[in-house]
DRENVO-815154 format. One record per residue: x, y, z of N, C-alpha, C, O, CB in turn. Coordinates in pm, whole numbers, plus 50000, padded with zeros to 5 digits. Atoms other than C-alpha are relative to their C-alpha. Glycine has a CB too. Layout:
REM DRENVO-815154
XYZXYZXYZXYZXYZ ...
REM end
This chain:
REM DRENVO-815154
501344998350055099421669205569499034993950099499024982150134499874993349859 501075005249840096641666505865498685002449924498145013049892500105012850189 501525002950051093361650305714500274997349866501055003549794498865012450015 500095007650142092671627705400498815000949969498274990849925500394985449989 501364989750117089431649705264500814996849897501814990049876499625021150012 499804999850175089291657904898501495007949989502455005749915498495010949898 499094987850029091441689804981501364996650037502345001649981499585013050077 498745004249987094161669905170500994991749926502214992949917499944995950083 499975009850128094091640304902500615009149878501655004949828498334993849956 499304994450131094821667404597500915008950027501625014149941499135006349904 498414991549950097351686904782500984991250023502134994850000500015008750146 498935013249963099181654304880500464995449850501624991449839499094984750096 499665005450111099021644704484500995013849953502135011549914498604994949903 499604996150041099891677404402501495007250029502005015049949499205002549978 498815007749924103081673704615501114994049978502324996249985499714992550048 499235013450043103751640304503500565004649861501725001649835498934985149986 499735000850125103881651004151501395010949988502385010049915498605003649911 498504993449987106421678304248501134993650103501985000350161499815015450050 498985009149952108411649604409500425009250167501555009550215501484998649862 499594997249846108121667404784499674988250093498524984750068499215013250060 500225004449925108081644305039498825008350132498745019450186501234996450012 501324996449943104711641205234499614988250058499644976650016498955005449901 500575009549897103311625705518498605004149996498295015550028500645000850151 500934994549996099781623405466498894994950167498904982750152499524997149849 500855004549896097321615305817498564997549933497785006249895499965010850120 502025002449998093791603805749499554991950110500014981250148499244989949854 500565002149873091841600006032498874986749931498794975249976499235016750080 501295008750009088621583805832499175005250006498234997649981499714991450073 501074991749962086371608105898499255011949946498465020149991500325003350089 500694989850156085461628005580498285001450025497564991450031500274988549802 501094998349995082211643405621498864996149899497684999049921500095009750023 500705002050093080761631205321499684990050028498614986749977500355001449895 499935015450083081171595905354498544991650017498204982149946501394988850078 501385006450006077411588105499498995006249860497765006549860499225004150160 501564994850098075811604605140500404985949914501544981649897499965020649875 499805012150122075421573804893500655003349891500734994549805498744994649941 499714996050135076921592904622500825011150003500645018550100498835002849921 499304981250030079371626204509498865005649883498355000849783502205000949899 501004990450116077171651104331500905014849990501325020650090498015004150075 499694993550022078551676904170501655000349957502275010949960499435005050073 498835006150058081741663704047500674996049909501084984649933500124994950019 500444999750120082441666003695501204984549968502424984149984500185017849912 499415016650071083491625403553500224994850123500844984250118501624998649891 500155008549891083131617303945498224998950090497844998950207501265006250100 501464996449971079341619203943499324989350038499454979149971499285005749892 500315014349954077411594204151500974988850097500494981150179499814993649872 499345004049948080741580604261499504993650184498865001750252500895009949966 500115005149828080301561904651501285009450052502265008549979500344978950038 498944995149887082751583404910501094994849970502184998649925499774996550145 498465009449936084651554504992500624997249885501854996849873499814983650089 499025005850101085181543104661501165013149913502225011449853498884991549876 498884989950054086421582504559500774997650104501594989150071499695016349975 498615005149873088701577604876500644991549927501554995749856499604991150161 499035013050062089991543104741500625004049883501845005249889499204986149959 499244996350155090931552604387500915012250059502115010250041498705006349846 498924988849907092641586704597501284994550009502304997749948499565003050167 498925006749941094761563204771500464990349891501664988749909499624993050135 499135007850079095761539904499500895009949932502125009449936499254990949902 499234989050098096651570704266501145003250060502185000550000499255013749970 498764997249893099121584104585500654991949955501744995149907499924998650153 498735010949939100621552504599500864997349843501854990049855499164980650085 499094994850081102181558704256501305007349992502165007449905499515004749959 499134988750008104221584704384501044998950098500855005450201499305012450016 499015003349838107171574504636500055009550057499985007950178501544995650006 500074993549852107281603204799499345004850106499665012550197500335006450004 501114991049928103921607604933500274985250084501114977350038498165006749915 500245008149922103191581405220498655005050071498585016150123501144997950076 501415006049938099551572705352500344996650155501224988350178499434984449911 500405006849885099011566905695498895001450097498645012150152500845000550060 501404998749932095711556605885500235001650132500904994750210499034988349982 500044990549835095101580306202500385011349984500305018949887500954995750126 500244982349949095691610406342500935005350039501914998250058499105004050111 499024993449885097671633506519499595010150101499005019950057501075006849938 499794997149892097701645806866500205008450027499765012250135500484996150039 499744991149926099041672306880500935008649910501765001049859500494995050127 498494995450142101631695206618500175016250070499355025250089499245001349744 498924989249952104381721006763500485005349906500714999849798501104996050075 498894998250100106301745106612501125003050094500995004550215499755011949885 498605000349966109691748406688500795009049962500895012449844500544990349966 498694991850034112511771006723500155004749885500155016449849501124993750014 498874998550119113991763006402499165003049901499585006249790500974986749959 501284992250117110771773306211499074987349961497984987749905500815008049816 500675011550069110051734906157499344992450101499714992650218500954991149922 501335004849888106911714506319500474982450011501064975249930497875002949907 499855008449933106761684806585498614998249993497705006050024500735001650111 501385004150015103981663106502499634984250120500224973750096499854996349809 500165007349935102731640706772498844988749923497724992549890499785007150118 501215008750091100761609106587499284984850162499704976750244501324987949790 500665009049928098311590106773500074984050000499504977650089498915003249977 499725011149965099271557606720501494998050045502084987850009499594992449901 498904996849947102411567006886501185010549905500735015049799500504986550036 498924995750062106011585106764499445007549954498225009149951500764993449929 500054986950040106611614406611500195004849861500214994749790500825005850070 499584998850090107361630606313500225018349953499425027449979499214990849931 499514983650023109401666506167498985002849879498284994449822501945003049946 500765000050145107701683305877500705014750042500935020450148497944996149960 499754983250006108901718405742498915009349969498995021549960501015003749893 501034989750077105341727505612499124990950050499314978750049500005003949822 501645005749934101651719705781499265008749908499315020549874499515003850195 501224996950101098641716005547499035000350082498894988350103499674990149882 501155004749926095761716805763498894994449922498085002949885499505010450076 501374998250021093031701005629499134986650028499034977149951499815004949857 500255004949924091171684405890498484998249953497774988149955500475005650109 501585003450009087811691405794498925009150059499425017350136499764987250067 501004996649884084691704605959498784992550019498334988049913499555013249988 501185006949986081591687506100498475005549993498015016350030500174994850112 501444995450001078241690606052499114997550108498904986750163499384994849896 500745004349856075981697606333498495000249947497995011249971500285012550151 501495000350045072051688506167499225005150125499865006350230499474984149953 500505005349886069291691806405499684987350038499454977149974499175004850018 500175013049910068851670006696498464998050047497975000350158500995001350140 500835006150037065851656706584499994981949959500604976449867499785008249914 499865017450018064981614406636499365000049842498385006349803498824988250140 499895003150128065471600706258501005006949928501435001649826498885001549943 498834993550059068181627706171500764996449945500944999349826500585004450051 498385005649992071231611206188499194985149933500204979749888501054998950208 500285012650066069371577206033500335002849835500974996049755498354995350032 500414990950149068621601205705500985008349977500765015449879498645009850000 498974990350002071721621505737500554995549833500624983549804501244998150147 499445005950112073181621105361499054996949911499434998249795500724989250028 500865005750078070271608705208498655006949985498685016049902499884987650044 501714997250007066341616805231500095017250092499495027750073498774983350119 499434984449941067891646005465501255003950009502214997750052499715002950129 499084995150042069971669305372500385012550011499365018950034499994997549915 499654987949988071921703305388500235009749915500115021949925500734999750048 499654994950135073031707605044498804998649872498584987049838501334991449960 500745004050082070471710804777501254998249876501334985949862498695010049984 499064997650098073291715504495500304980050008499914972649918501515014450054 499355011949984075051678404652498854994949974498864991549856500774996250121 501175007350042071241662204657498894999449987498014992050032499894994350027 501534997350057068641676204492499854993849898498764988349882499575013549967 500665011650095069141656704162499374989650030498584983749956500744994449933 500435014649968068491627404382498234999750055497704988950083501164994050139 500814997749931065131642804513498995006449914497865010249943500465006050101 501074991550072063821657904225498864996749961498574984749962500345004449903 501295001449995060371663704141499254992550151498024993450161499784992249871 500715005849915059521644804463499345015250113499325027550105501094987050073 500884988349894057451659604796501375001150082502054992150131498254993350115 499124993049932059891681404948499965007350105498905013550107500365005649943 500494988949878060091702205273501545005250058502544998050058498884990850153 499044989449943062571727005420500215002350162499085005450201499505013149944 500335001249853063051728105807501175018249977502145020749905500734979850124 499174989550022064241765705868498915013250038497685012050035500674999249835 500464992449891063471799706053500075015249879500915015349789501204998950171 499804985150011063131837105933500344998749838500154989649757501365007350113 499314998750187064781851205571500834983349981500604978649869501775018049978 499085008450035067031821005566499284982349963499644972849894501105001450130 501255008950044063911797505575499655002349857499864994049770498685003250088 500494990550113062611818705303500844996449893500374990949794500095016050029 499165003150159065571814805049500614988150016501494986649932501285011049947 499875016850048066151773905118498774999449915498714998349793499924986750139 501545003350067062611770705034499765005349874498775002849806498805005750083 500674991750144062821793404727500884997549941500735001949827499645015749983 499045002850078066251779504609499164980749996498984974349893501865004950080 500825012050029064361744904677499584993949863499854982949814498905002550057 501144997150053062081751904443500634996449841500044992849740499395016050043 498965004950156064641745004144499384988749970498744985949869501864995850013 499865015750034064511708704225498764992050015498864980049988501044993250092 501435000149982060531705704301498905009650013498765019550084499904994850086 501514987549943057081721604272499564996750106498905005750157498525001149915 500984998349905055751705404568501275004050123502184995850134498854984750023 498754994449891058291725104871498265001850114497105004950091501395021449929 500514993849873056681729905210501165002850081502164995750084499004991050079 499044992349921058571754805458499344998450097498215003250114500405013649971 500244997249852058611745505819500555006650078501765006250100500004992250061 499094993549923058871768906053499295014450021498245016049959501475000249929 500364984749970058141806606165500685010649977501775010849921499835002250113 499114987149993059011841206197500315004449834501325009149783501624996050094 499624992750193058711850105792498505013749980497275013949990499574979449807 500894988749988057431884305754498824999549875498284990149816500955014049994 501475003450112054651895705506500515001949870499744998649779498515011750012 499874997550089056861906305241501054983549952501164982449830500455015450003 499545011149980059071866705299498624994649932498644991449813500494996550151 501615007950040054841852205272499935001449847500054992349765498395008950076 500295000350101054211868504992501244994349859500834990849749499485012450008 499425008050071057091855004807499804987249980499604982649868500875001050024 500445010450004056481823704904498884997749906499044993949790499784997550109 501255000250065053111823504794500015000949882499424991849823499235008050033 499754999850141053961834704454501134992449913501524994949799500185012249980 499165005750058056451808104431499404983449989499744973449926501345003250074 500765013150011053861782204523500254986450117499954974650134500414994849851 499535009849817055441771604897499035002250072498585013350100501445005550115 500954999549871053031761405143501255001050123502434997550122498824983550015 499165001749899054171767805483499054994750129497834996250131500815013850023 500625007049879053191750605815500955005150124502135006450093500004982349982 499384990749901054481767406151500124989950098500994990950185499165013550046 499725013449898053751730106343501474999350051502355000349965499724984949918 498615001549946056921726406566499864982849934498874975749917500275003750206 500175014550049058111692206427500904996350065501895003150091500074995749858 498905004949860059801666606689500144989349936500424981250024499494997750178 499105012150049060831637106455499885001849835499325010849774499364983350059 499905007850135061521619506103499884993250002500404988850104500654998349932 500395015249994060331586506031499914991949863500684997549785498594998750067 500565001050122059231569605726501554993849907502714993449949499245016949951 498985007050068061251552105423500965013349939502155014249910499284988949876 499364986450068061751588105290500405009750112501205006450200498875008349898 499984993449858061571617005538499075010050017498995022149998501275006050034 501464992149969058181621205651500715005850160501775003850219498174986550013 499234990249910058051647205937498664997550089497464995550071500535017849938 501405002349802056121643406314500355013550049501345019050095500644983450190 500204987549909054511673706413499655000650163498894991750201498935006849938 500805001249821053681679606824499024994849970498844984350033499505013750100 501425001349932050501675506791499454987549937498234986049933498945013549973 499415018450068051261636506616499305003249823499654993149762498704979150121 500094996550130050081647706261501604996349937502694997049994499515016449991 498775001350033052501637806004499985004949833498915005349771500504984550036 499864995150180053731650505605500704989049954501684985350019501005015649951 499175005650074054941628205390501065007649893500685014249796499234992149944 499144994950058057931639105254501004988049960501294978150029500485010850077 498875011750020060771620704996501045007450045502005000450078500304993549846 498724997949956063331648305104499705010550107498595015550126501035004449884 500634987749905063791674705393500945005249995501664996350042499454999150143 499104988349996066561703105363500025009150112499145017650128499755007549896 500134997949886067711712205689501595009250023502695005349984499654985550078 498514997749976070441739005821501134988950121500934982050221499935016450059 499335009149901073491722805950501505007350034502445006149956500174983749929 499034989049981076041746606092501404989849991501284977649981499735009850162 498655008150015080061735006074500745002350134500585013250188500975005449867 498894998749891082431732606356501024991049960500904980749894499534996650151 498915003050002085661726106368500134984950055499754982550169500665009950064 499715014449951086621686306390500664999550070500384992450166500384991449933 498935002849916089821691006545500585011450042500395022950001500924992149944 499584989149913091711708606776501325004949972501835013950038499964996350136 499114997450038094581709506597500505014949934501665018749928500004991049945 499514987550045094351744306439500295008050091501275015250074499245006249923 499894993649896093851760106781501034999250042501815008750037499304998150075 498255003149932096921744606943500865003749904502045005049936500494983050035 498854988750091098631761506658500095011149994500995018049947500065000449882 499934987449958097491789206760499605008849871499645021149876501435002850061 500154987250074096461801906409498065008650003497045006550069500584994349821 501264988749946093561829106381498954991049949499354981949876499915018249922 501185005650003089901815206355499295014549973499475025750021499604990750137 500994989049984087201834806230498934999250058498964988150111499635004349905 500834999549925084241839906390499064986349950498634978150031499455014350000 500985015950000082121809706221500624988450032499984978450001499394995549859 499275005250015085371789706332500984997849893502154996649929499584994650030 499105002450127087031784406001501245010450041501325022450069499145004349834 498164993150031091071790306000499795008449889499175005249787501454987349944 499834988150123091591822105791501654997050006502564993950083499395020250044 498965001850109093901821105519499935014049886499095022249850499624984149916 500104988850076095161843005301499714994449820498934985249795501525009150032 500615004950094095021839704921500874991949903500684990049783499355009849945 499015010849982098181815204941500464991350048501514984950043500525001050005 500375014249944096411792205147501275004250157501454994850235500544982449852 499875005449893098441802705436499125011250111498505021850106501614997250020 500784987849877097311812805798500645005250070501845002750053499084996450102 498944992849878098751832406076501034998550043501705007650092499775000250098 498755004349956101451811706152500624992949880500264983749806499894991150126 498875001650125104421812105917500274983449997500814978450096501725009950037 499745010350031104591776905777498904988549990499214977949936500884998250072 501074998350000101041769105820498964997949893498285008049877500065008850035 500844993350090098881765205557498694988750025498914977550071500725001749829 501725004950026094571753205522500065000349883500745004949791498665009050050 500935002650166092421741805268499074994850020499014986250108500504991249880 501005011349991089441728905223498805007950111498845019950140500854983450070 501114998349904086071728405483500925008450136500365016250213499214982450045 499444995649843088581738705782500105014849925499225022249970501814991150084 499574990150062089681768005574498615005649943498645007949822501114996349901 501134994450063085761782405530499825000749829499265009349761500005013450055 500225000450197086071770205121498474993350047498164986150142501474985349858 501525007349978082131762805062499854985349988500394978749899498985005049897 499745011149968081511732305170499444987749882498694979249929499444999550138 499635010050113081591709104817501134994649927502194999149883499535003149921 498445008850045083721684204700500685007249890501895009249900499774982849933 498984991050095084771704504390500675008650083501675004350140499305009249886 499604989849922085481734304568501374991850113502504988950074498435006650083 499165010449914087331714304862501224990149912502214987949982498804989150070 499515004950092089061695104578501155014049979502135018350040498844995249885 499204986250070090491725604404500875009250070501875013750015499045009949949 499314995349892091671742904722500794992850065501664998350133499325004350078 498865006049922093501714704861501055001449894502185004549930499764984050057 498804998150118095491716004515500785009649948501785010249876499674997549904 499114986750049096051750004496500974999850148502194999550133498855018149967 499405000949858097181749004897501484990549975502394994850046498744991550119 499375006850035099671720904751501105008549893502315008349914499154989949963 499124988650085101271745304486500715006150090501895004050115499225011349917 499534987649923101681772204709500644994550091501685000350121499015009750056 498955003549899103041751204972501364993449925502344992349999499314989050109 498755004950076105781736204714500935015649961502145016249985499424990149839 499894990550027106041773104584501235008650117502275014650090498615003449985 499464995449916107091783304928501214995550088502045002850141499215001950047 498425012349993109821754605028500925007349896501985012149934499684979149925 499104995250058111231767604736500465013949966501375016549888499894995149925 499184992249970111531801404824501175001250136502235006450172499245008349992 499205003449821112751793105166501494994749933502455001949963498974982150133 498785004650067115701773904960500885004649953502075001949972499924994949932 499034989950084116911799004734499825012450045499965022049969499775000849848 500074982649952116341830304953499315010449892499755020549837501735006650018 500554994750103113691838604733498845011650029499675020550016499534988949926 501644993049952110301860704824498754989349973498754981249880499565015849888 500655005650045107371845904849498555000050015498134992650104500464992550014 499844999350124105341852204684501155006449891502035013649939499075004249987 499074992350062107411863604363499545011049963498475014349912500554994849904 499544987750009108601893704357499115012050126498865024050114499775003449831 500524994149863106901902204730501365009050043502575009050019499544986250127 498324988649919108721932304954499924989250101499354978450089499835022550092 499795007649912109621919305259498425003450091498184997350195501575003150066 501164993449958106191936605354499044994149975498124997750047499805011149960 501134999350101103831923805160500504981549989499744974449922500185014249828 499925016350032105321884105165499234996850157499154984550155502004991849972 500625004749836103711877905534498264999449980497665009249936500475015050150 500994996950009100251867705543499285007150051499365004650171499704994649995 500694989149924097981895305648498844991250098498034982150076499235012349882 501015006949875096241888405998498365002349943498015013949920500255010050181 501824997250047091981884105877500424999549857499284998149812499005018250052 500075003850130093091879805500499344989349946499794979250000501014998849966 500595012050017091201855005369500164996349819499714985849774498365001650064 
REM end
């Protein structure tokens, strides 16, 4: 199991609970862990990161056959015999008959000074993860063309006052706006500052803003899916089929690496189904079974671009 996310965490439980032995890796590096809070998480609402992490890892450690270990790995082979060579960064090795990927993906905000101060908090990517935290306040949108256009108008849920920065929105984009009650400002803006996240235009003018909703594209954390050689789709995300595995027989994603939308439910739910299906499939491998049941020999292989 490569990465201790939500999706690697409930595939590792759901694992443990079918008594498979599991090596889980956590690097540390869960993309969430700079927001103050989980949103959207039903009886884990508000929760801190670290502390859903911590309760994660105590729950595991219930289960003897799962094992925890902090870091990474290096590097993961497959082998001959169908079964993978996992190189771990704090040295030695380890066999596994089944790879979970779920590593993660990163968020790239813009590289704008105050960004990364506000990352998680006052600025943000997700309105869904933290717009309760922002609501009713002065709001603003950083964002280009149609895609400007529908942050700013999905915004609009969580505040009346939205301003859309930015250009390139045609007349029939305007007039939506307009009838939704978004000002827009076209000022190129070259920082964030402020307790909230007021915004510095060129020309030193500034908005006060308590939140700013900003795209933040994903890339791949690690290099580990590549050196496995399985297929990538074009926004990066490992494609999977709809049994969690990918291209290479034994293989399977979940989660942010695996293009699931990027919230902890979601990510949650997919590492657990990825956890089934990978128990599912050990145990056809065992009893010379199909697998899925009652697959031809045609139709059990995951299809290359299936997702």
């Amino acid at each position: 199991m490569l990465g201790g996310g939500v999706a690697g965490l409930n595939g590792a439980l759901v694992l443990g609970r079918a008594r498979r032995d599991v090596l889980l890796l956590d690097a540390g590096r869960q993309s969430n862990r700079p927001a103050h809070a989980v949103g959207g998480l039903l009886a884990q609402e508000g929760t801190a990161p670290a502390d859903l992490y911590a309760a994660a890892h105590a729950q595991l450690a219930h289960y003897p056959s799962v094992s925890l270990e902090r870091g990474d790995a290096t590097a993961v082979e497959a082998r001959d015999d169908g079964t993978f060579l996992a190189r771990l960064a704090g040295g030695g090795e380890v066999a596994a008959r089944r790879v979970l990927l779920a590593t993660g993906m990163d968020y790239v905000p813009p590289d704008l000074p105050g960004v990364a101060d506000r990352w998680g908090g006052a600025v943000f990517h997700c309105p869904f993860c933290h717009g309760w935290e922002v609501r009713d306040g002065a709001l603003a949108v950083l964002g280009e063309g149609d895609a400007g256009v529908f942050k700013a108008l999905l915004l609009r849920s969580w505040s009346d006052d939205v301003v859309l920065l930015g250009s390139g929105f045609d007349p029939a984009g305007r007039a939506k706006l307009d009838a939704a009650g978004v000002r827009v400002d076209e000022r190129p803006v070259v920082a964030v500052r402020g307790g909230g996240a007021t915004v510095v235009f060129a020309d030193g003018d500034e908005l006060a803003r308590d939140g700013l909703l900003v795209a933040a594209p994903l890339r791949q954390r690690s290099t580990l899916a590549a050196d496995l050689g399985v297929e990538l789709g074009e926004n990066g995300a490992v494609v999977v089929d709809e049994f969690a595995r990918t291209s290479v027989p034994g293989v399977f994603a979940a989660g942010d690496v695996a293009g699931t939308i990027a919230f902890v439910a979601a990510a949650m739910g997919a590492g657990g189904a990825a956890g089934a299906f990978v128990h599912q499939n050990l145990l056809a491998e065992e009893h010379d079974l199909p697998f899925p049941p009652g697959a031809t020999a045609a139709s059990a292989a995951p299809a290359a671009g299936a997702r």
